[in-house]
C-alpha positions as CSV (number, residue, x, y, z in Angstrom):
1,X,0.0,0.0,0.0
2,X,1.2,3.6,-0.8
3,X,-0.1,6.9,-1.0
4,X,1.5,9.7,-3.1
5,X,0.6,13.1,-2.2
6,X,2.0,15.1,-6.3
7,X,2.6,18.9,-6.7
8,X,2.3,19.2,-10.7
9,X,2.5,23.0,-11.6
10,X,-0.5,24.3,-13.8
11,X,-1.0,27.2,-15.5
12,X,-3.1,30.0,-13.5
13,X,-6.6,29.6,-14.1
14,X,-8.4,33.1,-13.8
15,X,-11.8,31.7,-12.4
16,X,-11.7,32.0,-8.5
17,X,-11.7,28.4,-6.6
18,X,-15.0,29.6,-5.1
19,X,-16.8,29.4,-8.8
20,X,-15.4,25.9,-9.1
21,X,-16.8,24.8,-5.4
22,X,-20.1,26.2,-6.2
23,X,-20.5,24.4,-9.6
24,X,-19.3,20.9,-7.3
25,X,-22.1,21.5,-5.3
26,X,-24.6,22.1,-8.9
27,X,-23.5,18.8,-9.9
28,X,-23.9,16.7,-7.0
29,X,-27.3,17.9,-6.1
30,X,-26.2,20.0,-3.0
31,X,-27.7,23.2,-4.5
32,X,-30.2,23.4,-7.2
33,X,-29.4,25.2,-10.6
34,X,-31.0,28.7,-9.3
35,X,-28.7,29.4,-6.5
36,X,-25.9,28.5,-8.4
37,X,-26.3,30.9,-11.1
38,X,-27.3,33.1,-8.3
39,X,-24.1,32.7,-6.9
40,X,-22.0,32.8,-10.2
41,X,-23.8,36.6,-10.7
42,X,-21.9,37.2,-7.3
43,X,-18.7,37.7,-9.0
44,X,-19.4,40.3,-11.6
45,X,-18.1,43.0,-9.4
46,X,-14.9,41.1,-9.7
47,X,-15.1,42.0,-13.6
48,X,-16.3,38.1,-15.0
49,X,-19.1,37.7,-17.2
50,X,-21.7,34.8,-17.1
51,X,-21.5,33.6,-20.0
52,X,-16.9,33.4,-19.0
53,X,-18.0,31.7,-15.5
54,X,-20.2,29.3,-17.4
55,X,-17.9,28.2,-20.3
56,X,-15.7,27.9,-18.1
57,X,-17.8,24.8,-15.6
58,X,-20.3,23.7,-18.0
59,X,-18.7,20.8,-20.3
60,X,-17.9,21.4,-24.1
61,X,-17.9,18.1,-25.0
62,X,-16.4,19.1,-28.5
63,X,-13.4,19.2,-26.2
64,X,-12.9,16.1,-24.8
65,X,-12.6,14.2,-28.2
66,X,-9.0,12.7,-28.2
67,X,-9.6,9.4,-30.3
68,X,-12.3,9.6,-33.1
69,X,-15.4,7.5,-33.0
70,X,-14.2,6.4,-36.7
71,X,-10.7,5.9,-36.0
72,X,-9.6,3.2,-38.3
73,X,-7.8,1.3,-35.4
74,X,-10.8,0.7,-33.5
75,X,-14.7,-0.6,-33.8
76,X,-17.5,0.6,-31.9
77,X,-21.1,-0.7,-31.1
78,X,-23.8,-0.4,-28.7
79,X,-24.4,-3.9,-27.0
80,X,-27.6,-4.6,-24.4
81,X,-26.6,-6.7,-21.5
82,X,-29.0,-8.7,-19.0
83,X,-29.4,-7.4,-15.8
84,X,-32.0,-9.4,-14.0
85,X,-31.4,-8.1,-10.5
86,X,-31.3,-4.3,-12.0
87,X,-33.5,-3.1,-14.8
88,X,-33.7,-6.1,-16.4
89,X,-31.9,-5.3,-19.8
90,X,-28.7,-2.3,-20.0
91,X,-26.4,-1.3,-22.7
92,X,-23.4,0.1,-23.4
93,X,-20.8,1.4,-25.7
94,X,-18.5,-1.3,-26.8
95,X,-15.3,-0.7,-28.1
96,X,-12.5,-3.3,-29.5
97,X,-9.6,-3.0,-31.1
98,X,-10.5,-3.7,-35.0
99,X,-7.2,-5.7,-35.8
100,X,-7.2,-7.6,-32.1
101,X,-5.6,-10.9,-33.0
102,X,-6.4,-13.7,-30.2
103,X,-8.1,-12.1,-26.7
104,X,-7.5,-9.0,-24.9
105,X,-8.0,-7.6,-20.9
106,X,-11.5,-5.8,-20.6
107,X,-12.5,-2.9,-19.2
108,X,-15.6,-1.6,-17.8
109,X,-16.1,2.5,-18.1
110,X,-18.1,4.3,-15.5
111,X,-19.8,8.0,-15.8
112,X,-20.6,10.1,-14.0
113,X,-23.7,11.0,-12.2
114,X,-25.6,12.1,-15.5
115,X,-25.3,9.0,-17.8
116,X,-23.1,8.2,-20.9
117,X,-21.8,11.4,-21.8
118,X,-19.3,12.0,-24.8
119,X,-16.2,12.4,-22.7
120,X,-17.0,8.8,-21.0
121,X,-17.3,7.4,-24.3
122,X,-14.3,9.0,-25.4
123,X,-12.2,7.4,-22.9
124,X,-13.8,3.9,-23.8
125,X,-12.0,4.7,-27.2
126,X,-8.7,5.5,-25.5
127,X,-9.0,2.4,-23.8
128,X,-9.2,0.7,-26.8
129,X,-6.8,2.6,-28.9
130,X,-4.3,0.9,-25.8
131,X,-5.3,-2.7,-26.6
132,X,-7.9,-2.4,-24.3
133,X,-11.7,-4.3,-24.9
134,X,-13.7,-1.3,-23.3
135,X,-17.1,-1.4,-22.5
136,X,-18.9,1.2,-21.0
137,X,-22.7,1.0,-19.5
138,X,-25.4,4.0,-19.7
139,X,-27.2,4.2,-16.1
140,X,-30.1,6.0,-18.3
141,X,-30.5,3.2,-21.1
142,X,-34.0,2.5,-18.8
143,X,-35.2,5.8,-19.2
144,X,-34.1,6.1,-22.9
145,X,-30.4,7.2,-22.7
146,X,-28.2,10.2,-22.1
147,X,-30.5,12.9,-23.1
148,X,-27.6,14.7,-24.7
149,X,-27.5,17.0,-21.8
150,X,-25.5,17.0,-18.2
151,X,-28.5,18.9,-16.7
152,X,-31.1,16.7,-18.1
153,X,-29.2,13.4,-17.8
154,X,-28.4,14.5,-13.7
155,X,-32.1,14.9,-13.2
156,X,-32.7,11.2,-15.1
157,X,-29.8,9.6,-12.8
158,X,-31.4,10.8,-9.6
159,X,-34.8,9.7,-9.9
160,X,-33.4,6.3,-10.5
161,X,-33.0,3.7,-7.9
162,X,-29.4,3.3,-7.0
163,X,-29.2,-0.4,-6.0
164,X,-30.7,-1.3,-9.2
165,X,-27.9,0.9,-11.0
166,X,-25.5,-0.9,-9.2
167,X,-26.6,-4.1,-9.9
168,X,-26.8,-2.7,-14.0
169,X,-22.8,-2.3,-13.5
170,X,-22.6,-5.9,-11.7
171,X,-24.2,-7.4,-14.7
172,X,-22.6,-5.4,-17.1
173,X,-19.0,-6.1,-15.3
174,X,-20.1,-10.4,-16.1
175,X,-20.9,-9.7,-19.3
176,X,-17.7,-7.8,-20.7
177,X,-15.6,-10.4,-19.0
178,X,-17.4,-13.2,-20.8
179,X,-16.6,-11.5,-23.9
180,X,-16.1,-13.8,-26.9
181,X,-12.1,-12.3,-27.0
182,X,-11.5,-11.2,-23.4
183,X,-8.5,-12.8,-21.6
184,X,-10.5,-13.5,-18.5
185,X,-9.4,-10.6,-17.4
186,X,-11.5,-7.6,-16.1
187,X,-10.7,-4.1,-15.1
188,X,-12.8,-1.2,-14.1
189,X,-12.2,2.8,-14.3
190,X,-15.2,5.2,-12.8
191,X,-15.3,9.3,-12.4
192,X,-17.0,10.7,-9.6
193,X,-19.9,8.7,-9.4
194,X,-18.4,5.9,-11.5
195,X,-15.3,6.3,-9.0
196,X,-17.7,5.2,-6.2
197,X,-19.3,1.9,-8.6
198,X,-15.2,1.1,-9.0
199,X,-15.4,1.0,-5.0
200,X,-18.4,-0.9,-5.1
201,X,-17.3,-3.5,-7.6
202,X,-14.3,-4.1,-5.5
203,X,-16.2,-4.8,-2.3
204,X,-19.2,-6.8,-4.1
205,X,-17.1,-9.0,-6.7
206,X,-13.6,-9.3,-5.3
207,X,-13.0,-12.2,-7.0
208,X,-14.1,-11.2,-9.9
209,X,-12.4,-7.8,-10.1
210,X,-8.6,-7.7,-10.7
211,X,-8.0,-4.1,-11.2
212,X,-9.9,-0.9,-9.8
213,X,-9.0,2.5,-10.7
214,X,-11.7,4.9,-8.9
215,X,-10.9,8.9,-9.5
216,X,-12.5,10.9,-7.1
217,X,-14.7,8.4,-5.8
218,X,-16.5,7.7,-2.7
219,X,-15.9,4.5,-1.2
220,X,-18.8,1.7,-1.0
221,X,-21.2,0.9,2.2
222,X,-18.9,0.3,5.0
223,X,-20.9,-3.0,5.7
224,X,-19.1,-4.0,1.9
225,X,-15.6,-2.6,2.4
226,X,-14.2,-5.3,4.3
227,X,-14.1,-7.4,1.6
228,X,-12.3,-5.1,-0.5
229,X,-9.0,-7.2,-1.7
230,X,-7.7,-5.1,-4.6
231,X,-5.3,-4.3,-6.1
232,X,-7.1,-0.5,-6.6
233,X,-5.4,2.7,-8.0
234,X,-7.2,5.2,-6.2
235,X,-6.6,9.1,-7.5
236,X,-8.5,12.1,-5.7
237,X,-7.7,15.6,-6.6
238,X,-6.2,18.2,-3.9
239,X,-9.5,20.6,-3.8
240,X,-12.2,18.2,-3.5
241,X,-12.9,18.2,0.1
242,X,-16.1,16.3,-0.5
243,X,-14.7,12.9,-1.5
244,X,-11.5,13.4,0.5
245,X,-13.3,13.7,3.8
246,X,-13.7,10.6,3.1
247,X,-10.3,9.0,2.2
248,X,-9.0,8.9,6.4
249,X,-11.4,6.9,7.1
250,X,-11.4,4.4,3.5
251,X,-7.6,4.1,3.9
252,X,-7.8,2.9,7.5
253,X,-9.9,0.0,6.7
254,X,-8.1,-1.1,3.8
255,X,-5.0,-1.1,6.2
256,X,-6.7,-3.3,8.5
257,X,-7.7,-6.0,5.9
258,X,-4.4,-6.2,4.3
259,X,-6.2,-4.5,1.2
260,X,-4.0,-4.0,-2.0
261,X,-4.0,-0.3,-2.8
262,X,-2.2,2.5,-4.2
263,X,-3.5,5.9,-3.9
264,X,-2.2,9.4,-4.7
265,X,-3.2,12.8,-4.4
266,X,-3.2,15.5,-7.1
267,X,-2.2,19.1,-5.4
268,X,-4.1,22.1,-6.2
269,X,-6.6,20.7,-9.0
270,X,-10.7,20.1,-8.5
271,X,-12.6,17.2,-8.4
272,X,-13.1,16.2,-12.1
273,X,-9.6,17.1,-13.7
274,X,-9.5,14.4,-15.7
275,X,-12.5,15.3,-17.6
276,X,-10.8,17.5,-20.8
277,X,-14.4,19.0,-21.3
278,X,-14.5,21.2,-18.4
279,X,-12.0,24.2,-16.8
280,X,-11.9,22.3,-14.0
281,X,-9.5,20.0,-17.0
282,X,-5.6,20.3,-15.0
283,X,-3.9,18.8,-18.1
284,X,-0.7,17.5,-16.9
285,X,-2.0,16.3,-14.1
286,X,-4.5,14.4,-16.0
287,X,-1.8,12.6,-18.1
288,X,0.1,11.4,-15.4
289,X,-3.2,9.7,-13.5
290,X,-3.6,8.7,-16.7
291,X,-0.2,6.8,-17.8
292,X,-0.5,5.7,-14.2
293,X,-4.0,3.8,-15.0
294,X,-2.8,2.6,-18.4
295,X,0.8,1.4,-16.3
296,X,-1.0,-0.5,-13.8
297,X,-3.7,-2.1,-16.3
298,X,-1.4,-3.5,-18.1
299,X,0.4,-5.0,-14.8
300,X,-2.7,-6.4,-13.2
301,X,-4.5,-7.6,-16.3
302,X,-1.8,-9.1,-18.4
């Protein structure tokens, strides 16, 4: 077990931190959508404009494209999955290597707390551009899908029940790894919300599960968490006191039952700096969690 507290200089982001808290709370359902603009309006007397504050928080998902969905090297369909125990029937977006000769480690995909947005999707393709089988679920497939909207597809999420969204990534988890080419190998990679199903997964099929990389993710029930076994690669950013008021707490327990776990904090970047779609995007720190995710996939799932 390790924990690696990084300092990676970023460039000065103009926005105050305060704008970046505020749109934390917006998104995980701790204010509602009036009293966060209310807030944002606030900071004109410090010379920003609405429409700078909210092109600055409010994805642009044109951004976060960094593989094609027609690259030539990969192939990429929706598949349904069963999910008795959930809502009977899921889907996701599947994406494989188009020249994969012989099998390949698989890797389940988790959103966030608004469905299968474009930046998820897009790091499916990543995934697979690596070698990767990817396979990432949409919570809202029920309800029709992601609505093609974070606001929308939040709304959708929440008035969902979340045991039978968790038992949608449990099934959809089985059926990757029974893909026709996987290796028998299964790993998992979650943001936020899909941080916290990573935690899940390793506390409800341990056995199952041979790689967990949760960012910025709450941990599972603490009835579950003692039979967390690992290995995980856990990354939290420095300003997210949400989830990291959680971490003292996580860590202890996984000390006690001999977890496997590697975790490492990212100084002075927000909760959701992976996601390339957003300011709250801390580039270089994102491509180092990154290389550290692909490193330790391709150690644990060989």
């Amino acid at each position: 077990m390790k924990q690696n507290t990084e300092s990676v200089s970023t460039s000065t982001r103009p926005i105050p931190q305060e704008a970046f808290d505020w749109y934390d709370e917006y998104a995980h359902g701790l204010i509602d959508r009036r009293e966060f603009l209310s807030r944002l309006s606030g900071l004109a007397v410090l010379g920003f404009t609405m429409t700078t504050l909210t092109s600055a928080l409010i994805p642009n998902y044109a951004l976060a494209e960094q593989v094609s969905f027609n690259d030539p090297s990969i192939k990429a369909t929706y598949e349904k999955f069963p999910s008795p125990k959930g809502h009977g029937e899921g889907q996701g977006y599947l994406v494989v290597p188009r020249e994969l000769k012989g099998t390949a480690p698989v890797v389940l995909v988790v959103h966030e707390n608004r469905g299968l947005n474009p930046y998820i999707k897009d790091v499916a393709r990543r995934l697979a551009a690596a070698g990767y089988i990817a396979f990432a679920p949409d919570a809202l497939f029920s309800l029709g899908g992601y609505p093609g909207n974070d606001d929308e597809g939040r709304e959708m999420q929440k008035s969902l029940s979340r045991e039978l969204i968790e038992e949608d990534f449990i099934a959809a988890a089985n059926f990757v790894k029974s893909h026709e080419k996987s290796n028998g190998k299964l790993g998992a990679v979650g943001f936020c919300f899909g941080g916290y199903i990573v935690n899940m997964l390793a506390a409800v099929i341990p056995d199952q599960l041979d790689a967990g990389v949760p960012f910025y993710g709450t941990p599972a029930a603490q009835d579950l968490r003692k039979n967390v076994k690992g290995p995980l690669l856990i990354h939290f950013a420095g300003i997210d006191k949400r989830v990291n008021a959680t971490w003292p707490e996580y860590e202890k327990e996984l000390k006690e039952i001999g977890a496997e776990y590697t975790a490492h904090i990212y100084e002075g970047v927000n909760h959701g700096f992976h996601n390339d779609s957003t300011g709250r995007y801390a580039e270089k720190e994102a491509e180092l969690a990154w290389s550290r995710t692909l490193e330790f996939f391709s150690k644990q799932l060989a």
